[in-house]
Every structure is written in C-alpha cells, then in structure tokens.
N, C-alpha and C positions, 0 to 999 in steps of 0.2 A: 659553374657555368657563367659566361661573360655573359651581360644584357645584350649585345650584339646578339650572339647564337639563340638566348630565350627568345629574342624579337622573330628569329628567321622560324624557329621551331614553330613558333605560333603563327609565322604565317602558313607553314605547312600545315598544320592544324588546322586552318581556317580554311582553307582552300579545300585539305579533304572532306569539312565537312557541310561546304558551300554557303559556310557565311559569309555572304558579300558585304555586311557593312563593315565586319571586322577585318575581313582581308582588305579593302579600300583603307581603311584607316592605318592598316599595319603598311601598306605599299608608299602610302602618302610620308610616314615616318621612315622606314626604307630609306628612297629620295632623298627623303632633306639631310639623312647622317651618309649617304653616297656623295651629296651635293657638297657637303662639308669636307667631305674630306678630298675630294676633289681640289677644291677652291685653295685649301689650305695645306695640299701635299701631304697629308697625315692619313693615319690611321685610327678611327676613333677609340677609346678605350670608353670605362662606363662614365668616367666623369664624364667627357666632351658629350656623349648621348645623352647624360643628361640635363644638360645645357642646351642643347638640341630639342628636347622632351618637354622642358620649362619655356620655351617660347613657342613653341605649336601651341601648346594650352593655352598661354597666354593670348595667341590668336586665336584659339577655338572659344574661347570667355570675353574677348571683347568683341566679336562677331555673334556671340550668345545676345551681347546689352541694344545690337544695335537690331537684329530680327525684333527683338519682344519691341522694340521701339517702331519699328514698323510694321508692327504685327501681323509677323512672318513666322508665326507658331511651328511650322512643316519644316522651315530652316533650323529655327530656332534647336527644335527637337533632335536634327542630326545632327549639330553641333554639339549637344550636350551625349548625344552617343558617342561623340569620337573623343570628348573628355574621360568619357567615363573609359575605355579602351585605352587611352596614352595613359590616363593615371595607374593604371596596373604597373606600369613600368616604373614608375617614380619612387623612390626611397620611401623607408615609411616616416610621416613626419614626426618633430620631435614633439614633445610638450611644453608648454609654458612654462613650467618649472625647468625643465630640460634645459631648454634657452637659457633663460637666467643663469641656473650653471655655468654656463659654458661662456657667459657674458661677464660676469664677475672672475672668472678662473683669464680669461683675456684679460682681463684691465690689469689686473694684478700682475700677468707674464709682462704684459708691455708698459709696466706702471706707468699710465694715461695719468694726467694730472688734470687736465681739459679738453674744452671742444680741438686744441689744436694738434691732440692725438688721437680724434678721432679715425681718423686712415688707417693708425696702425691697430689700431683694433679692429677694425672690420677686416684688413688684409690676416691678423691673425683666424678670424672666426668665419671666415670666407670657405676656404676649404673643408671647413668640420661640418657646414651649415648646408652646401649648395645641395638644392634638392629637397632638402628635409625642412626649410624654413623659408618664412616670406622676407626676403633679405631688405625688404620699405619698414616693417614691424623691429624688424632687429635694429635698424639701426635708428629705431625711434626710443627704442629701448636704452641701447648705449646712450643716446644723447638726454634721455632724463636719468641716468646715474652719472655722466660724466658730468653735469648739470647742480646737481645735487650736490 
C-alpha cells in the first residue's frame, strides 16, 4: 500500500472514530502533499511525501523550542501531538552503525579522496538516507572520514 492511501485510510479511521486531533493533523498533512503537487504539477509518490513529512516536523519541533520559550506548555503540548502522528509515517530510522555502512560503502563507489568530493557523496547516500537519517549528522559524518 503507498503512504498516500495509508494517510487517507487513517484519516477514515480517524474520523469514524472521532479523533479530532488525529484527523486535524492528518487534514493539515493532506494539504500540504495536495499543495505540492499542485504547485509542482506532479503526483506525489512516497519519496516526495516524505519530503513533505520531514518539514511539517521540522516545523512542528521548532515551533515545540519557541512555545517551552514562552511558556506556552498547552501549545507546546499539541505540537508535540502532531509530531508524534506525522512520525508514524516516517521510514524507520537507520542506526549509527547502519549510517556508517552505508557512508564508507559511498566513499568507496565515488572514490572521494577529499573535502572536494564531498557533493558526490552525499548526492550518492541522499536517496538511500532521506527519511531515515538526520541528513546535518551525516554529513558531519562524511566530513570527519573524508578528513581523516
């Protein structure tokens, strides 16, 4: 089953069984991969959703730092509910060890000799990662073995 139709399934779910915070949160995710593909004349498949997926969180987490900053605990709190809802969708992440695999097995395809093949190693480990890894950590990662 595509994540598109698990999305829509769950909002039927949600709606027969009158959870409003889950079906707002699933409506608000709706939206934004409707809005996209509007914008960009496509049809989303799972990557682009979850593409879509990694920046609502990312605005639902840095809208988390600035309630607790103004201690808006009631906001705060239904931000960290719509995280925990959009995360269901999300890949499961890899492991640290995983990473590294897959960072070493890159350098090697694209034999990176330095910082100034950094590009092509992220362009290789881009596609295996998005979703499943925090793409600021990985590529801190590449840059202390390419370093080395």
């Amino acid at each position: 089953m595509s994540l598109k139709q698990r999305i829509a399934d769950d909002m039927k779910a949600a709606m027969r069984a009158g959870d409003t915070q889950r079906r707002d949160t699933i409506r608000l995710l709706q939206a934004s991969i409707k809005q996209r593909e509007v914008d960009e004349r496509i049809v989303c498949d799972d990557a682009t959703i979850i593409v879509v997926l990694e920046k609502m969180l990312k605005q639902r987490k840095d809208s988390i730092s600035q309630y607790a900053a103004a201690k808006r605990d009631d906001l705060a709190q239904k931000e960290r509910d719509e995280v925990a809802i959009l995360s269901a969708y999300m890949p499961q992440a890899l492991s640290d060890s995983e990473i590294d695999v897959l960072i070493v097995e890159a350098l090697l395809v694209t034999e990176a000799k330095g910082m100034q093949d950094m590009g092509k190693v992220m362009a290789q480990l881009k596609p295996k990662l998005i979703g499943r890894a925090d793409m600021a950590k990985v590529s801190t990662l590449i840059k202390e073995k390419l370093v080395s």
